[in-house]
N, C-alpha and C positions, 0 to 999 in steps of 0.2 A: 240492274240491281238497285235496289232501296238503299236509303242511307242506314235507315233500321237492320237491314241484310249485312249489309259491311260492318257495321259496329257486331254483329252476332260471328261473324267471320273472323274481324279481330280478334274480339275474346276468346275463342276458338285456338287460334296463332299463338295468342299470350299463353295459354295452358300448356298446349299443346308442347311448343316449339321454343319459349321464353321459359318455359314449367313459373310462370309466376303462381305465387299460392292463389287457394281459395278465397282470402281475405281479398287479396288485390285486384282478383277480378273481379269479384262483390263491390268493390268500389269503383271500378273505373265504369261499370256498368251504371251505378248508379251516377257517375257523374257525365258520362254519355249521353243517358238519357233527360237528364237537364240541361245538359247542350242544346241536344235536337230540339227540344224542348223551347226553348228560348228561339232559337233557329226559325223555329214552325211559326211563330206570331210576329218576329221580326222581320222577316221575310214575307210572309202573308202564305204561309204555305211548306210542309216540308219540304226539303231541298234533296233531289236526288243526285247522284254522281257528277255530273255538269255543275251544278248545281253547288255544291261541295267544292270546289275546284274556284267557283267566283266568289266565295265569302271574303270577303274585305277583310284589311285593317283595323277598318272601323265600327264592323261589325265585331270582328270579336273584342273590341274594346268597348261597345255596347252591354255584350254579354257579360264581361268581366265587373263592368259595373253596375249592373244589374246582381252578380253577386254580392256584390262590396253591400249594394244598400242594403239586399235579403238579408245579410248576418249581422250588418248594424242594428235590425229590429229584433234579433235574437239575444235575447236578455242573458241565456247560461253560458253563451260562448267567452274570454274573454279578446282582444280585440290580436291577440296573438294567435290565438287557437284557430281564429277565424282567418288567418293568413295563412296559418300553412294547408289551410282544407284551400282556399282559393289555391294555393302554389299547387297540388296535389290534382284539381281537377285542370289545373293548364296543364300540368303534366299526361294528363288523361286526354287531351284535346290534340298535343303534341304527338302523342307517341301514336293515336288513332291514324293521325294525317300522315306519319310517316312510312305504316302499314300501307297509306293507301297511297303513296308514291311509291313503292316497293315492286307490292304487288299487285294493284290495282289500276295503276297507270295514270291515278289521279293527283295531279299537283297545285300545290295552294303554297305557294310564296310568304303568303303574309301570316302566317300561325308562326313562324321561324322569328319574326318581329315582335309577336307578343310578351311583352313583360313579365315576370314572374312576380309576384307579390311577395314582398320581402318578410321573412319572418325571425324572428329569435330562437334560436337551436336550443331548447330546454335541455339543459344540464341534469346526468345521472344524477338522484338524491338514495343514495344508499341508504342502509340499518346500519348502526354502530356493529361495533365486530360483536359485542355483548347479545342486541337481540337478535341478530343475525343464526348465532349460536339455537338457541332458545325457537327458536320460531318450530323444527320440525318436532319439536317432545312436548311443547306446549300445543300446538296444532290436533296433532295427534291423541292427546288427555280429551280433549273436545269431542271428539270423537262418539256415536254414539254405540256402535259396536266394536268389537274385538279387530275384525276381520279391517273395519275402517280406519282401527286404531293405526293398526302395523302398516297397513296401506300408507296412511298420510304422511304417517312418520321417513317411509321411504321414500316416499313422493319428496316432499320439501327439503330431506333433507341431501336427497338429489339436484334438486333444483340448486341449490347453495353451494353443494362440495363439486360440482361442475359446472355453472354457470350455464344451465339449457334455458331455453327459452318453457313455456308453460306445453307449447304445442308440441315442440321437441319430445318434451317428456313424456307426454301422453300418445305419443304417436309409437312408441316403442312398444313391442311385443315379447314374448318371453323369446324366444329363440334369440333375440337382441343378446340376451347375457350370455350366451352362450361361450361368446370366443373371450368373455372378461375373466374367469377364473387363472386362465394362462398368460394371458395377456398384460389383464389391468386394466382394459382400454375398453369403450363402448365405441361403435360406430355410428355417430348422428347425422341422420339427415336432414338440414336445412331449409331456408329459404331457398327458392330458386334448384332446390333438389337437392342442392347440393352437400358433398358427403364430407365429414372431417372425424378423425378420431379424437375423442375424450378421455384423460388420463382419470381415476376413479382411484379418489382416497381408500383406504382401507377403512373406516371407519363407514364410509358412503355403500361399498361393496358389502360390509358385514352385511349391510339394511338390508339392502337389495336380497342377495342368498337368504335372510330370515324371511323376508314375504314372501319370494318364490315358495319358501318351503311351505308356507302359509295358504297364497294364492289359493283359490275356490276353483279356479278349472286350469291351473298347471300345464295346458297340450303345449306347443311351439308359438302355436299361430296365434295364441289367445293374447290379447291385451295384457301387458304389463300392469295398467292401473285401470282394472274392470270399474263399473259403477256398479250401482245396487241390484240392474237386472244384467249384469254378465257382461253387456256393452263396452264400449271403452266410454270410458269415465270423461265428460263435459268437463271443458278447464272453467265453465261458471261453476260447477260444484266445488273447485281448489280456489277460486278467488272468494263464493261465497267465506269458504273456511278460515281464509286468512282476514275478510274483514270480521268477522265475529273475533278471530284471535285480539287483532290490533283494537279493538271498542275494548273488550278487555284489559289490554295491556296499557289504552290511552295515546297509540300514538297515532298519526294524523293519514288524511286519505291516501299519502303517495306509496303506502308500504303497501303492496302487492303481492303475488309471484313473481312480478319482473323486476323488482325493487331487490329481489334475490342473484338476481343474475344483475345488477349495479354494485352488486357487497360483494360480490364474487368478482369482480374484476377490481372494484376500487382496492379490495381488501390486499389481491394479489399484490396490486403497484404500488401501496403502501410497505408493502414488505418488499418490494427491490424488484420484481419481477420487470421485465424486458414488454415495451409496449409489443414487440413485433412476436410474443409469444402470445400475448393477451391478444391479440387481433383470431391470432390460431386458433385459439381453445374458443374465443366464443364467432369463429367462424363468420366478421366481418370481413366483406370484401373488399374494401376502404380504409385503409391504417386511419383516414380524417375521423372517423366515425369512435375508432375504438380511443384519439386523440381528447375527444370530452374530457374521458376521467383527467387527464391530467387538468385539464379546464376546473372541471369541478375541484379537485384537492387540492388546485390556488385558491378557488372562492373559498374553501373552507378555512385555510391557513389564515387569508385575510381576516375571515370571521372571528378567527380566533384569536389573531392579532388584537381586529378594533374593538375584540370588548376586554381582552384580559391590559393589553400593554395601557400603563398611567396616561402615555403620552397621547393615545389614540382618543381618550374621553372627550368627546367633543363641548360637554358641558365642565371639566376643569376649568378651574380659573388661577394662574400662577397666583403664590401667593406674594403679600407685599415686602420686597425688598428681593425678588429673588429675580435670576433673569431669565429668558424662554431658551 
């Protein structure tokens, strides 16, 4: 077997057996292949299974630096972003070779030593509770037909009143609504497949029930959020929408559709909710993960602190006769 065959075999594994999404294999793939890649000229030659098995320490600390300098000459990235794509493809490198001591028979010692590149966890930056509001009735006015109106409108304002992901949303079909009239609840499925129920505002549901009623082909099976030829609707057509919204509105590139699902969970914790519910509803597998927002609404409190409080103005100067 080719080292090119075993990485086609992993990925295969990862779908298959890990159910990682499509995105994920899209990238380990592509970071595979600048593996082997680097591999083939460091070596003088692709390396076949044997081959694989005697890559060095110091090979792959070659290869990792040979990343470092690539994205040093890459002007868009900045020097953060470039860390966690390096943490991401050792990650890719890591979990290849683990496949192939699994199942493959082939062991490499030294991938287990390689370093991860340290990066800074970017903190959720939510929409105030204000345009958070606003986002699915101003989206939707944008709109250029009727049919797209009501569409969007349910779309985002889905997106907000449960906290789904962009792909969550759009992966839903009508027969989805089916068991919410009695329920309340939608059934999402996840990252990694995996299933969690959605508690669904009444105001989210009215939406919902007015666009089915709406809906252009209504069967079970049919897309929840068709696009303009019947399709399911591209989540570039919902990001195009919301940045035409935000240029509009003025505010800055981080408001997204996933900037939806950051105001949906900050918004809950700010009103008292339980981290270990918020982990629930947006279906982390990692309470660490869903732990940010509390990260984030210290940085904000401070913010708010070091420009409202007298004492925090870094340029005050006591006045004379008075003491600090």
């Amino acid at each position: 077997m080719t080292a090119e065959e075993a990485v086609q075999k992993f990925l295969e594994w990862m779908a298959t057996e890990k159910r990682a999404s499509p995105l994920t294999i899209d990238a380990y793939r592509a970071d595979l292949a600048r593996f082997l890649g680097f591999m083939s000229e460091h070596l003088d030659g692709l390396p076949d299974m044997a081959g694989l098995a005697r890559i060095s320490l110091r090979d792959f600390r070659a290869w990792l630096a040979q990343e470092q300098s690539a994205a040093s000459r890459t002007r868009q990235s900045t020097p953060d972003r470039a860390a966690r794509t390096r943490a991401r493809r050792v990650s890719a490198v890591r979990s290849f070779f683990r496949y192939l001591a699994r199942r493959q028979g082939v062991e490499n010692p030294a991938v287990a030593l390689l370093a991860t590149p340290r990066s800074k966890k970017p903190l959720p930056r939510p929409l105030s509770v204000t345009d958070a509001k606003a986002v699915p009735e101003d989206i939707a006015e944008l709109a250029h037909t009727p049919m797209a109106r009501q569409r969007d409108g349910a779309l985002f304002l889905l997106l907000y009143g449960c906290g789904l992901r962009i792909s969550e949303a759009l992966n839903l079909n009508i027969a989805d609504l089916g068991p919410l009239t009695s329920s309340g609840v939608l059934r999402i499925r996840g990252k990694g497949n995996k299933e969690r129920l959605v508690p669904v505002l009444p105001a989210v549901q009215q939406a919902l029930e007015a666009w089915r009623r709406q809906h252009p082909s209504p069967a079970p099976e049919s897309p929840l959020f068709p696009g303009v030829r019947g399709g399911r609707l591209q989540a570039g057509v919902a990001q195009k929408a919301m940045r035409e919204w935000r240029a509009l509105a003025g505010l800055p590139d981080h408001v997204t559709p996933h900037a939806l699902r950051h105001s949906f969970a900050t918004h809950l914790m700010e009103g008292g909710a339980d981290l270990r519910v918020i982990q629930e509803l947006l279906g982390h597998a990692s309470l660490s993960t869903t732990q940010r927002y509390t990260l984030a609404d210290e940085a904000r409190l401070l913010d708010v602190w070091s420009r409202a409080h007298p004492r925090a103005q870094k340029t005050a100067q006591p006045r004379e006769g008075t003491r600090d």
